[in-house]
DSSP file (Angstrom, degrees, kcal/mol; ACC not computed):
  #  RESIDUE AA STRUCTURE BP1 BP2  ACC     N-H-->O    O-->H-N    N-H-->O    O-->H-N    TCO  KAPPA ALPHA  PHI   PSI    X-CA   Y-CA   Z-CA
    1    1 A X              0   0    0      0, 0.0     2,-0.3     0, 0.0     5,-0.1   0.000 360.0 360.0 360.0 127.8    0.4  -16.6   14.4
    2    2 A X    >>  -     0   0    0      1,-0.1     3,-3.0     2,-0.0     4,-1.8  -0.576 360.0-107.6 -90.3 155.5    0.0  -13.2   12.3
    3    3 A X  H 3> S+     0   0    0      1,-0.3     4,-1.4    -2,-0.3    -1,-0.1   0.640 119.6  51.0 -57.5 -14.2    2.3  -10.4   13.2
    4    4 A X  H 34 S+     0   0    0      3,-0.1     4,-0.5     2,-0.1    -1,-0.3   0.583 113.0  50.6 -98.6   9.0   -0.5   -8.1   15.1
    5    5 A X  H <> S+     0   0    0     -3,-3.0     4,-0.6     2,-0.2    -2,-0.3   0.603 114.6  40.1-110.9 -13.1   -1.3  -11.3   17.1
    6    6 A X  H  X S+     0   0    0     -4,-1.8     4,-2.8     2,-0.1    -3,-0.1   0.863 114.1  53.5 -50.5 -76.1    2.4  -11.5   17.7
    7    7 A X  H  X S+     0   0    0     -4,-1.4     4,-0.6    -5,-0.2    -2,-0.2   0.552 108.8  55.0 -32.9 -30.5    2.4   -7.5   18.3
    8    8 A X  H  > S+     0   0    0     -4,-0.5     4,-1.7     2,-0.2     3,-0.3   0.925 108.3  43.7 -88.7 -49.8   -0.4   -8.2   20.8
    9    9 A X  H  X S+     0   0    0     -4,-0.6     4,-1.5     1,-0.2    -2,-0.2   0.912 110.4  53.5 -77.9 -28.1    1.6  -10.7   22.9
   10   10 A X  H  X S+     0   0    0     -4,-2.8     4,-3.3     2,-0.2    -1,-0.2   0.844 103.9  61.0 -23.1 -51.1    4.8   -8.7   23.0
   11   11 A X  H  < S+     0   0    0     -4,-0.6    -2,-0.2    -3,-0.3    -1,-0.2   0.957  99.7  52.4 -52.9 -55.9    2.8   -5.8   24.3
   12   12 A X  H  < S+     0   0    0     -4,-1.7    -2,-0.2     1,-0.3    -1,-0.2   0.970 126.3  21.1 -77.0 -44.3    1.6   -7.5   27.4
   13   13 A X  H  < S+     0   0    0     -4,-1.5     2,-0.5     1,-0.1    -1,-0.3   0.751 117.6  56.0 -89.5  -3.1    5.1   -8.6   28.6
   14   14 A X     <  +     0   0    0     -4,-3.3     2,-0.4    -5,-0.2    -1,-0.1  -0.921  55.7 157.9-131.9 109.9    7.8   -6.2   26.7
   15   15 A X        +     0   0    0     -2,-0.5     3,-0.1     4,-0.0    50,-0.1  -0.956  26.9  75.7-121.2 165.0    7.7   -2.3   27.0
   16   16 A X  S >> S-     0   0    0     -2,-0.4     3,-2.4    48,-0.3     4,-1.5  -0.065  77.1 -67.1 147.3 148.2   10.4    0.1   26.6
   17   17 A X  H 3> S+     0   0    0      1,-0.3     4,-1.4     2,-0.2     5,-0.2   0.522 115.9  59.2  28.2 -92.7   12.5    1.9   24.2
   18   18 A X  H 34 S+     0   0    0      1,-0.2     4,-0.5     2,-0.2    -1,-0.3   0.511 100.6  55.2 -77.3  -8.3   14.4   -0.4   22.9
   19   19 A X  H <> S+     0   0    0     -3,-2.4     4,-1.2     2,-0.2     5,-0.3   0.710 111.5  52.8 -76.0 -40.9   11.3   -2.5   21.4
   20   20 A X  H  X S+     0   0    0     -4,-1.5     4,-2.6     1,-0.2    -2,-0.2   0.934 103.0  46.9 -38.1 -58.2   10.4    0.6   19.9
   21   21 A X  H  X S+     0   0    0     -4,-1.4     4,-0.6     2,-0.2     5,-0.3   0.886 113.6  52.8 -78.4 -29.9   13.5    1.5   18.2
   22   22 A X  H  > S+     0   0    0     -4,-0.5     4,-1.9    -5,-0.2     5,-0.3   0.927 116.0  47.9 -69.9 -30.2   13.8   -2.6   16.6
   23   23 A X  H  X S+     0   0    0     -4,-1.2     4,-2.1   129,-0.2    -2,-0.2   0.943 112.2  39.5 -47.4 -78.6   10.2   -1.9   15.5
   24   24 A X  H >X S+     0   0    0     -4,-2.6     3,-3.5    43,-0.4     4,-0.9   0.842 116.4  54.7 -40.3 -95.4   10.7    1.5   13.8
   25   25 A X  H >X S+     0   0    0     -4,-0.6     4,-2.2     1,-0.3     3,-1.0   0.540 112.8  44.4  -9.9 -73.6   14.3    0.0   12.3
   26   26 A X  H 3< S+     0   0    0     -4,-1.9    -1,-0.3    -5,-0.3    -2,-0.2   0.815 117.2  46.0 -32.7 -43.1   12.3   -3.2   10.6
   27   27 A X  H X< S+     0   0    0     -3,-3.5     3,-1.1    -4,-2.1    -1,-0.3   0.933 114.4  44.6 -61.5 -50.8    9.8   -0.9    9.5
   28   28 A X  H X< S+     0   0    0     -3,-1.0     3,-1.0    -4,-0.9    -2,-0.2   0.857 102.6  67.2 -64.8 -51.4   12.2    1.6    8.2
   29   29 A X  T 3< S+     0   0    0     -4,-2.2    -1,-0.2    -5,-0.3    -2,-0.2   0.321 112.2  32.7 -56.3  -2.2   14.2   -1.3    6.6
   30   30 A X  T <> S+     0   0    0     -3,-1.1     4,-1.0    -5,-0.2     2,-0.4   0.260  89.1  91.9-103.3 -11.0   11.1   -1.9    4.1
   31   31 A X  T <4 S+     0   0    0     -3,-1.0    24,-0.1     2,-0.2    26,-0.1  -0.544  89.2  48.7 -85.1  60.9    9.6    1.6    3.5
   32   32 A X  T  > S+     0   0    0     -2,-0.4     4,-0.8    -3,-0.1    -1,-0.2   0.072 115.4  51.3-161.6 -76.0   11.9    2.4    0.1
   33   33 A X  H  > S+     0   0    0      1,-0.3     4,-1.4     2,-0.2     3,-0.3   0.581 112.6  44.9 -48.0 -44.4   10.6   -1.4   -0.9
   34   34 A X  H  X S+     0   0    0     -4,-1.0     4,-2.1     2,-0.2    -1,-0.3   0.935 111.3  50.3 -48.1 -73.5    7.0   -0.5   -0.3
   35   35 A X  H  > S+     0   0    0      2,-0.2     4,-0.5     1,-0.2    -2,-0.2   0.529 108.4  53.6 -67.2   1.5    7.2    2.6   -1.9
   36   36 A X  H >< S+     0   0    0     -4,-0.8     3,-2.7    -3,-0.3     4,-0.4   0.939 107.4  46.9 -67.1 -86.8    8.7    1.1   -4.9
   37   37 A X  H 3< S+     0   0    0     -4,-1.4     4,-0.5     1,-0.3    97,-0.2   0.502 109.5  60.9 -39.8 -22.8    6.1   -1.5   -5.4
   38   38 A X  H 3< S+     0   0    0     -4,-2.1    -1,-0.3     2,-0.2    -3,-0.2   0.809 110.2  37.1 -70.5 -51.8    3.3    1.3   -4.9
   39   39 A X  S << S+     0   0    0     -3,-2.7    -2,-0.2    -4,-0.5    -1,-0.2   0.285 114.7  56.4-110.6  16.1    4.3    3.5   -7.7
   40   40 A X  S    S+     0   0    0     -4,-0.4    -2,-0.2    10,-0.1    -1,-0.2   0.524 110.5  44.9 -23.9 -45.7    5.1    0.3  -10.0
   41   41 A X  S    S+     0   0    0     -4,-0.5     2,-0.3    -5,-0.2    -2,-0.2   0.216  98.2  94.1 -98.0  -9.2    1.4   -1.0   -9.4
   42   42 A X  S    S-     0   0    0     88,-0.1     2,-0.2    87,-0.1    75,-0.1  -0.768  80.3-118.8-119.9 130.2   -0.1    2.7  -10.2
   43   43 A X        -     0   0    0     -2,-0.3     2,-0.3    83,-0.3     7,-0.3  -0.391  24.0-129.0 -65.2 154.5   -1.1    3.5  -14.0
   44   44 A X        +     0   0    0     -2,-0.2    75,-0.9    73,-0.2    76,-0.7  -0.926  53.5 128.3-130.6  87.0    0.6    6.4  -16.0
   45   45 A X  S    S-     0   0    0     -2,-0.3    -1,-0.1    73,-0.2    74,-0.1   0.664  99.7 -14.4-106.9-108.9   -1.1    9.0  -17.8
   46   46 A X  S    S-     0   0    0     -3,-0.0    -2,-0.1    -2,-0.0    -3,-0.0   0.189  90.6-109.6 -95.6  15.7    0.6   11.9  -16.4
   47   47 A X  S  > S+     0   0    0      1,-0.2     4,-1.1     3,-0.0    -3,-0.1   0.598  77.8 120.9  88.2  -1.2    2.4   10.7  -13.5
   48   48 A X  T  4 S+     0   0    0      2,-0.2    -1,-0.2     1,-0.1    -4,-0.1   0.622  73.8  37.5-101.8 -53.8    0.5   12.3  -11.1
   49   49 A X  T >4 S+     0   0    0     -6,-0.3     3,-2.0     2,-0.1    27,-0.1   0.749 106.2  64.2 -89.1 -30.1   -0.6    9.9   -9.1
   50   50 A X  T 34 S+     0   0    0     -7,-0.3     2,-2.3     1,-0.3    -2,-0.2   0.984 105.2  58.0 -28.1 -77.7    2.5    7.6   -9.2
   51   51 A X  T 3< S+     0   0    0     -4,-1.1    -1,-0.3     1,-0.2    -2,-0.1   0.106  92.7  60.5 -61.7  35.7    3.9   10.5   -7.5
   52   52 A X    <   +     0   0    0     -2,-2.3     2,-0.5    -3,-2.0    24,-0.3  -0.508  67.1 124.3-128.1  55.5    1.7   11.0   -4.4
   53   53 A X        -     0   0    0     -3,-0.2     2,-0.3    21,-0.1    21,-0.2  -0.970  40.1-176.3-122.3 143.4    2.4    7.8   -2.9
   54   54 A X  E     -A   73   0A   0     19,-0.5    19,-1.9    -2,-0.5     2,-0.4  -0.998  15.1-170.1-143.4 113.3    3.7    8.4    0.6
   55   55 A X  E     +A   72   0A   0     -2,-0.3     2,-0.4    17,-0.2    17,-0.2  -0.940  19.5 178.1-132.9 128.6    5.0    5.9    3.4
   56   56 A X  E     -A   71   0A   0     15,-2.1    15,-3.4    -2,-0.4     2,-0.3  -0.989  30.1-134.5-121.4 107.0    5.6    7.2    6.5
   57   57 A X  E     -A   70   0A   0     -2,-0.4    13,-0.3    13,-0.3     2,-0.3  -0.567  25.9-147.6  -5.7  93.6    6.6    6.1    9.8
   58   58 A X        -     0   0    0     11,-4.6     2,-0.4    -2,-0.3    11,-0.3  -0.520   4.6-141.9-126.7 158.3    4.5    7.4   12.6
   59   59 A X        -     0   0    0     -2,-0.3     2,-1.1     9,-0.1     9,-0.1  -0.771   9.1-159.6 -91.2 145.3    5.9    8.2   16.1
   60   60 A X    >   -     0   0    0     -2,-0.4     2,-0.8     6,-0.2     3,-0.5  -0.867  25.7-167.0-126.0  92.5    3.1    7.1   19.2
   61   61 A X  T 3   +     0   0    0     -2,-1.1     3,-0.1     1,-0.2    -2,-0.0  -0.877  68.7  13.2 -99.7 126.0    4.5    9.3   22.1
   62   62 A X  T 3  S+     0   0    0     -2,-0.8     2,-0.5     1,-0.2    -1,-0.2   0.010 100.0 115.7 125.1   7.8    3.6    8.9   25.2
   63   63 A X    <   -     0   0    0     -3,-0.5    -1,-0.2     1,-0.2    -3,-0.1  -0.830  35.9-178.2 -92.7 126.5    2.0    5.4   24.3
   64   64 A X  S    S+     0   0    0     -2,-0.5   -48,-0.3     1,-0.1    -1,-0.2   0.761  76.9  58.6 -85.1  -7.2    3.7    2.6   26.0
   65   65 A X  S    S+     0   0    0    -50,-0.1     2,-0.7     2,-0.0    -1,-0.1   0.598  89.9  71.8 -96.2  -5.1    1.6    0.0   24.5
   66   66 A X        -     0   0    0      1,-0.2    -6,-0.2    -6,-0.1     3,-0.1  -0.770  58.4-161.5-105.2 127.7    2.2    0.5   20.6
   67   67 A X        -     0   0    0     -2,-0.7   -43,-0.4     1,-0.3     2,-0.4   0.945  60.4 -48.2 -74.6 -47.4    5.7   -0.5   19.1
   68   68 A X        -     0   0    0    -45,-0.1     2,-0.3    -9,-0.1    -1,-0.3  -0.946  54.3-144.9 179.9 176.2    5.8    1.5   15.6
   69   69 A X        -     0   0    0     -2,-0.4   -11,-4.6   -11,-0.3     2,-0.4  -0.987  14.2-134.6-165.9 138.0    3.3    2.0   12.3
   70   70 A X  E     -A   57   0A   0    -13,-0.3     2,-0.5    -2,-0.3   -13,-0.3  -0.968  13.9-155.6-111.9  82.0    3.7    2.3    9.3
   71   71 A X  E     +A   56   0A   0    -15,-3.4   -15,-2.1    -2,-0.4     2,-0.4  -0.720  17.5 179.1 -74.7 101.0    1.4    5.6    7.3
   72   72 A X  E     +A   55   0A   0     -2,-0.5     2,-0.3   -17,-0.2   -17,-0.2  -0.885  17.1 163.0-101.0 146.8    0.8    4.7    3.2
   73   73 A X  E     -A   54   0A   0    -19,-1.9   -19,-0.5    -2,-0.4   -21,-0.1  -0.882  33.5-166.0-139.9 160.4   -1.1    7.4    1.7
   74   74 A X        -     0   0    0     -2,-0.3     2,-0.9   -21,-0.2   -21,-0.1  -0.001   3.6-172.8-165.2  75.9   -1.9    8.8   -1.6
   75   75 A X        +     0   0    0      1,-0.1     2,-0.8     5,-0.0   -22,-0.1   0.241  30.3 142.3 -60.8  17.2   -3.5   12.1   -1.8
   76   76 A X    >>  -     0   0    0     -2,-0.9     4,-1.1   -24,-0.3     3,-0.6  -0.246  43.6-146.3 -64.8  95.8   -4.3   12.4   -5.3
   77   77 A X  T 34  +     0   0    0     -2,-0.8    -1,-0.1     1,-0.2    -2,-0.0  -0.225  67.7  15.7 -73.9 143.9   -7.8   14.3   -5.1
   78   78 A X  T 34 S+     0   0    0      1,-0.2    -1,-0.2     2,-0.0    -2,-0.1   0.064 132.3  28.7  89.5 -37.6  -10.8   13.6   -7.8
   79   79 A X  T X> S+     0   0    0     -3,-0.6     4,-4.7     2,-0.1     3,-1.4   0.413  91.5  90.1-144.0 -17.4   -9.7   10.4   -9.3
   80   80 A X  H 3X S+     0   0    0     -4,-1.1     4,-0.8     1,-0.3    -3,-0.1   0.819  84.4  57.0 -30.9 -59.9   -7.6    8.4   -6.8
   81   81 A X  H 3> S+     0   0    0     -5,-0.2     4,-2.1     1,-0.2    -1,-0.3   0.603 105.9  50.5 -23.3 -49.3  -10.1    6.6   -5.3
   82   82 A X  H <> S+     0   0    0     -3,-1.4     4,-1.3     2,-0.2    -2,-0.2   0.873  98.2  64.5 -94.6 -49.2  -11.2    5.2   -8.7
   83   83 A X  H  < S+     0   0    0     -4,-4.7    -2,-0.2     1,-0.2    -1,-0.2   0.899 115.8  35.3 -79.0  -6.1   -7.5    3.9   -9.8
   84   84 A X  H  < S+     0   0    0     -4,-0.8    -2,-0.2    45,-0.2    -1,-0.2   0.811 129.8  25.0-114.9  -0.2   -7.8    1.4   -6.7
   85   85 A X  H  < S-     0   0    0     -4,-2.1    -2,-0.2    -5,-0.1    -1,-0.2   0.048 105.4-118.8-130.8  52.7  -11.0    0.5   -6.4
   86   86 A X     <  -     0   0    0     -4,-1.3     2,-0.2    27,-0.1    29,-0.2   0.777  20.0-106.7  75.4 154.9  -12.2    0.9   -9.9
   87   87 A X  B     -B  114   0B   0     27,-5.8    27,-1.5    -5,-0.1     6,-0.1  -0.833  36.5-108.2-110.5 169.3  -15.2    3.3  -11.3
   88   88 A X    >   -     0   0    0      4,-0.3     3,-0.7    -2,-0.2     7,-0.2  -0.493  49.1 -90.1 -78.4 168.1  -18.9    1.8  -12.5
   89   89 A X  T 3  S+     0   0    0     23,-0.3     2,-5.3     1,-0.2     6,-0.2   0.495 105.1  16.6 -61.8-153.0  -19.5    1.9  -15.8
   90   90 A X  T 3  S+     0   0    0      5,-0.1     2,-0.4     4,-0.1    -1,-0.2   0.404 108.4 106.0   4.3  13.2  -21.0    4.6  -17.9
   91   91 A X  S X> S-     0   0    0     -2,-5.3     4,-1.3    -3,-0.7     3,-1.1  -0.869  71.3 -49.2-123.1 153.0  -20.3    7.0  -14.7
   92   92 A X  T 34 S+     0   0    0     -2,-0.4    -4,-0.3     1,-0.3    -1,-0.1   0.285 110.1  34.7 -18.8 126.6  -17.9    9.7  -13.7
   93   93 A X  T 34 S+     0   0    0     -6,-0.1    -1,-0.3   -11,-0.0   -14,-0.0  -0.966 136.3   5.0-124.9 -20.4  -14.5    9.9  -13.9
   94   94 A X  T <4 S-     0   0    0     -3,-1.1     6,-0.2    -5,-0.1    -2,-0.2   0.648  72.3-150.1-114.1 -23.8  -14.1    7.7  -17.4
   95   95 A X     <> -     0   0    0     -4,-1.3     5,-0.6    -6,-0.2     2,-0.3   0.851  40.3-168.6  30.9  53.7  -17.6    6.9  -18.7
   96   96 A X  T   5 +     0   0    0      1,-0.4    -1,-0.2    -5,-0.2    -5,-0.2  -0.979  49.9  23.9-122.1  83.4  -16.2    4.2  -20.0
   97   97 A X  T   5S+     0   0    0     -2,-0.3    -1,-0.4    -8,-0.2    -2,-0.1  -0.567 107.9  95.7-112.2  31.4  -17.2    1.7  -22.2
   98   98 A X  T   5S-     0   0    0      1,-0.1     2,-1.2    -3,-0.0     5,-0.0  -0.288  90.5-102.3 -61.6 154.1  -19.6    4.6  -23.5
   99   99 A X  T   5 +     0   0    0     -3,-0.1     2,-0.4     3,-0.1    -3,-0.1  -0.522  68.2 133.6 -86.5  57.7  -18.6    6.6  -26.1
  100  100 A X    > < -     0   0    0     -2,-1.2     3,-3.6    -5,-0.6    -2,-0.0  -0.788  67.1-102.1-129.8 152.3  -17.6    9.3  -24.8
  101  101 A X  T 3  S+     0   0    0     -2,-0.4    -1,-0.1     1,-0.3    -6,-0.1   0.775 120.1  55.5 -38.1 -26.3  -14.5   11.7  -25.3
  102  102 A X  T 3  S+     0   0    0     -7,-0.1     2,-0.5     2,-0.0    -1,-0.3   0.471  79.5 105.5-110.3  37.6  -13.1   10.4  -22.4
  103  103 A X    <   +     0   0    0     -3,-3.6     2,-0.2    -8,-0.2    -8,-0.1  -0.843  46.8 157.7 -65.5  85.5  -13.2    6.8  -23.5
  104  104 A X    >   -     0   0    0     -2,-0.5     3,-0.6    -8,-0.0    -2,-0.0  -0.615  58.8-103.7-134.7-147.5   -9.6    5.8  -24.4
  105  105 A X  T 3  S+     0   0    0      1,-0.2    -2,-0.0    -2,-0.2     0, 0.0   0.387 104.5  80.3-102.2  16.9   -7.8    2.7  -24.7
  106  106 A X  T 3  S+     0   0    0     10,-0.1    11,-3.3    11,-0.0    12,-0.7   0.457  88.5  81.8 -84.1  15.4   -5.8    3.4  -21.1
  107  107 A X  E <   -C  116   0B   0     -3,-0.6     2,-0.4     9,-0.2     9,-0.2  -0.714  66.4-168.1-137.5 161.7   -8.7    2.2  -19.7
  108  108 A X  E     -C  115   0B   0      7,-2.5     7,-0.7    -2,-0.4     2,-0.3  -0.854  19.9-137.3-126.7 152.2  -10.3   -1.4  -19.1
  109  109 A X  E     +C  114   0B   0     -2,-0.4     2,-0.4     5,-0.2     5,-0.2  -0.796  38.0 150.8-142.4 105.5  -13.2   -3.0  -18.2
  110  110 A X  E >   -C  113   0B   0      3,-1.4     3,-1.4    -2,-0.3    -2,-0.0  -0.917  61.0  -7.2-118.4 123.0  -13.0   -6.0  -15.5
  111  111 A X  T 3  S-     0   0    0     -2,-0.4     2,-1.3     1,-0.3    -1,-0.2   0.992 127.5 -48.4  46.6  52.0  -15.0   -7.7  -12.9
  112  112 A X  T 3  S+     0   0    0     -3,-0.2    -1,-0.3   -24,-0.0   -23,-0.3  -0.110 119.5  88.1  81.1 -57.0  -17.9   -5.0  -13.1
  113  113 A X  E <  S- C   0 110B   0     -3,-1.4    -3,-1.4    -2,-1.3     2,-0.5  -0.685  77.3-118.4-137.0 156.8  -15.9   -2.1  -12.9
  114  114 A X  E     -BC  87 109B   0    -27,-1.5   -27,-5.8    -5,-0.2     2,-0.2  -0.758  34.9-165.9-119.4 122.7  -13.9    0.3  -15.3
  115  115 A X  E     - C   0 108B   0     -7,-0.7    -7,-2.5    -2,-0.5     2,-0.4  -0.586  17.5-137.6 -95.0 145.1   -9.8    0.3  -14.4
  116  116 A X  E     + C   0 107B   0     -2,-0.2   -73,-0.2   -34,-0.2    -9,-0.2  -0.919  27.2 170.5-106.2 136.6   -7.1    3.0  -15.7
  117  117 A X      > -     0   0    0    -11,-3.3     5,-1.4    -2,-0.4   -73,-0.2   0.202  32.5-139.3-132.6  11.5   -4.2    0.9  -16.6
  118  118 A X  T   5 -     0   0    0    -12,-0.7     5,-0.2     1,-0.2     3,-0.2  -0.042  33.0 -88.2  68.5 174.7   -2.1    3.9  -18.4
  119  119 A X  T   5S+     0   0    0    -75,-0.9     2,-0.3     1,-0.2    -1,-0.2   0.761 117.9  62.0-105.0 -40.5   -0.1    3.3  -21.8
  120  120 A X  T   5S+     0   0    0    -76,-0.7    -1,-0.2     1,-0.1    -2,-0.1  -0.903 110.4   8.2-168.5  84.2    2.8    2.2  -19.4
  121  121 A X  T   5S-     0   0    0     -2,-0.3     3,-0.2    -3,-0.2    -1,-0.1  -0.777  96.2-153.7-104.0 -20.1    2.6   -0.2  -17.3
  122  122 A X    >>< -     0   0    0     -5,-1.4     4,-0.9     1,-0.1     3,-0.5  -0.259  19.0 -64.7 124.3 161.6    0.1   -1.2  -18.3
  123  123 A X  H 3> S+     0   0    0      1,-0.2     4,-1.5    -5,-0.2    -1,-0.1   0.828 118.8  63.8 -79.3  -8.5   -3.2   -3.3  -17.3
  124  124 A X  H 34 S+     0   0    0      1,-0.2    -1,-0.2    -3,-0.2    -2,-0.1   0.715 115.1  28.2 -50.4 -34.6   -1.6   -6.3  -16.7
  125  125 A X  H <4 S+     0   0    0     -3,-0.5    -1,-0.2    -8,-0.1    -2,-0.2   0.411 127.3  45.3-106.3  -6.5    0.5   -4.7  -13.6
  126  126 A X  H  < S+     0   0    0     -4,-0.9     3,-0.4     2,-0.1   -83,-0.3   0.590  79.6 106.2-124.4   0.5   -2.1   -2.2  -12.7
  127  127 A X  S  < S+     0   0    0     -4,-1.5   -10,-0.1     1,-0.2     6,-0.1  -0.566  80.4  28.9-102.1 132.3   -5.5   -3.7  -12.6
  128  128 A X  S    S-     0   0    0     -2,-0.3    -1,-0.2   -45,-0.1     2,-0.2  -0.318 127.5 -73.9 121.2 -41.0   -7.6   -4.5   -9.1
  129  129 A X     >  -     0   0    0     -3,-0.4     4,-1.2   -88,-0.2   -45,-0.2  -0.502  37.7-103.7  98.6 165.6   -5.2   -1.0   -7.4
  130  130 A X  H  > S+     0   0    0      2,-0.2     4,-2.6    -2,-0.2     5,-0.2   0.818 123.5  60.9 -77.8 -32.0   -1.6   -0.8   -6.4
  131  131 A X  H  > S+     0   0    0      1,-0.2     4,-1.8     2,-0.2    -1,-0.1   0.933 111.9  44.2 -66.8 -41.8   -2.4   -1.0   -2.6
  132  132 A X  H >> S+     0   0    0      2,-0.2     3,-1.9   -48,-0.1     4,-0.7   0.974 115.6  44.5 -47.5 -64.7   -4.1   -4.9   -3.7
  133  133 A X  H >< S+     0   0    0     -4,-1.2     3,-2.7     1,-0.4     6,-0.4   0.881 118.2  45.9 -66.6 -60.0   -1.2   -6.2   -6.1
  134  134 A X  H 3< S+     0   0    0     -4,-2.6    -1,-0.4     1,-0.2     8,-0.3   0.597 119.8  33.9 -62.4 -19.2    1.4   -5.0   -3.7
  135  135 A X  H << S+     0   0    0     -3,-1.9    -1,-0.2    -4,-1.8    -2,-0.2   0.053  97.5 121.9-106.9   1.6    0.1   -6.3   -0.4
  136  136 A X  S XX S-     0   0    0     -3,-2.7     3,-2.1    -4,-0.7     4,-0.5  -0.380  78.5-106.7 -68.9 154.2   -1.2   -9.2   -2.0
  137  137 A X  T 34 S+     0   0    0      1,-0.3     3,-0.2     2,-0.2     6,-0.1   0.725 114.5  50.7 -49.1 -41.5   -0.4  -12.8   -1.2
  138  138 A X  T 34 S+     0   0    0      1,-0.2    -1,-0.3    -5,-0.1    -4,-0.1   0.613  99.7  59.9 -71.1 -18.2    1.6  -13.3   -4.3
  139  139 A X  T <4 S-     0   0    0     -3,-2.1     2,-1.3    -6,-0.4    -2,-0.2   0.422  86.5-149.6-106.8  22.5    3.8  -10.5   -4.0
  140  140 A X     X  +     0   0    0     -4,-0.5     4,-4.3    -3,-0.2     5,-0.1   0.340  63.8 111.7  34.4   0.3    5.5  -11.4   -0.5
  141  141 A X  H >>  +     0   0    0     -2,-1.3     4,-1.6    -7,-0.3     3,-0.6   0.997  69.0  60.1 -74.5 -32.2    6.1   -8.3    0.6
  142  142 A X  H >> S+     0   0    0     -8,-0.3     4,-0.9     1,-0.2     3,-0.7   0.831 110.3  41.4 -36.1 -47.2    3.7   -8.5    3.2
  143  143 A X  H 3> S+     0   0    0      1,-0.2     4,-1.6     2,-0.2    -1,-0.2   0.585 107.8  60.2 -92.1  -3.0    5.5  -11.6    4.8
  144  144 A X  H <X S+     0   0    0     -4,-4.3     4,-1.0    -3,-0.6    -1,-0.2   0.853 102.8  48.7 -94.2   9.4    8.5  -10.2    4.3
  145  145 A X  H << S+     0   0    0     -4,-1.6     5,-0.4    -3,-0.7     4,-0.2   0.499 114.7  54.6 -73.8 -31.2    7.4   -7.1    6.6
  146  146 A X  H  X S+     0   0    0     -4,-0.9     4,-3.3    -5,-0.4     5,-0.5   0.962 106.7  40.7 -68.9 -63.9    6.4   -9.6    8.9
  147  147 A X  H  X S+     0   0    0     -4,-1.6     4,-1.5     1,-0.2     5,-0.2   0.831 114.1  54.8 -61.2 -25.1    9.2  -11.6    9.4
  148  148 A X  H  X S+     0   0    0     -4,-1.0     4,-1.1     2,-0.2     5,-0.2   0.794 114.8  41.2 -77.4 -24.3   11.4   -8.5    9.4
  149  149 A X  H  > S+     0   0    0     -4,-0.2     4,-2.7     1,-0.2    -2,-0.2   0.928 111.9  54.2 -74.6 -65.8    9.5   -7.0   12.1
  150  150 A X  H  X S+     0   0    0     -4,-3.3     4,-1.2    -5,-0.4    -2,-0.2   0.922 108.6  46.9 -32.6 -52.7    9.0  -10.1   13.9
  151  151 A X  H  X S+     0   0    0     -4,-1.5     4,-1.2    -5,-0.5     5,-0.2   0.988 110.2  53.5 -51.4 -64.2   12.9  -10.9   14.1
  152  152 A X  H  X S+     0   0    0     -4,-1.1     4,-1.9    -5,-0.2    -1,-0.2   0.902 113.3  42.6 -49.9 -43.1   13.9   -7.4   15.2
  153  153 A X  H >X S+     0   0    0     -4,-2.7     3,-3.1    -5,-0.2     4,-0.6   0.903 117.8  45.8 -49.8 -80.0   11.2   -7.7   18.3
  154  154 A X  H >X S+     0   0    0     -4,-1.2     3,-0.8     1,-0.2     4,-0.6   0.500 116.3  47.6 -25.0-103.5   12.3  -11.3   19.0
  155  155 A X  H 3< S+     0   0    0     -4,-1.2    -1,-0.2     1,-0.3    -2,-0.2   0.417 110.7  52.2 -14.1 -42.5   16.3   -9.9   18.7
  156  156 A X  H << S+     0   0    0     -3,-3.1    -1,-0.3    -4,-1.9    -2,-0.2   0.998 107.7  52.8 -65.4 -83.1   15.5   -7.1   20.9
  157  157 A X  H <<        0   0    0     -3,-0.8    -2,-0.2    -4,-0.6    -1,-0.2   0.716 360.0 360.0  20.0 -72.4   14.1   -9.6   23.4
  158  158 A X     <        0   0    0     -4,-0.6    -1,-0.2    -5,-0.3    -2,-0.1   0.451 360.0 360.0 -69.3 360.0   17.0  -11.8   23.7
């Protein structure tokens, strides 16, 4: 069973309060972890975009059916876009493998498309986006955001 298929059957029998607050708490009890692993996974040119990564809680008042949610963001205008899902080749932001002034060695070319991987961390930690590597299969925070959620409903429950 996945955790909104979980989410779903909770809804129809359990409303109130206090399913709320075990949400929100679970949630809460992972956003620092998240936002670690977010600006870990993000290349480092000038820091810039590391530092717009955002996870936010979000409140649903007046809804009885929704327990708590979880907002990740990254407003990093112009180029954002591009350090997670990669840019085509010879085109705007990197024009890259072209030979062109902004053509430098932070930059990569993988599976079709041209990655910023920074001097530091590098492409090894930074390639595919942060939002993949961290929410990916391998890096278990996703199940453990599951199971923490999950327990706290269940606990609440009992």
């Amino acid at each position: 069973m996945t955790l909104l298929e979980f989410l779903n059957r909770i809804k129809l029998t359990v409303r109130g309060p206090k399913y709320k607050k075990a949400s929100e708490q679970a949630l809460q009890k992972n956003q620092a972890t998240i936002l670690q692993a977010l600006r870990s996974h993000s290349p480092v040119d000038s820091g810039y975009f590391r530092s717009r990564w955002r996870v936010h809680l979000t409140k649903f008042s007046g809804s009885s059916t929704e327990l708590a949610g979880m907002l990740i963001s990254n407003d990093t205008e112009h180029y954002g876009q591009f350090m997670e899902e990669g840019a085509e080749p010879f085109k705007a932001p990197w024009y890259f493998p072209h030979k062109h002034k902004f053509a430098t060695g932070k930059l990569t070319y993988l599976d079709g498309k041209v990655w910023a991987g920074g001097l530091n961390p590098g492409h090894a930690k930074t390639f595919g986006g942060a939002i993949n590597k961290v929410f990916s299969e391998r890096s278990k925070i996703l199940e453990k955001l599951t199971i923490d959620v999950s327990d706290s409903a269940i606990k609440a429950f009992l």
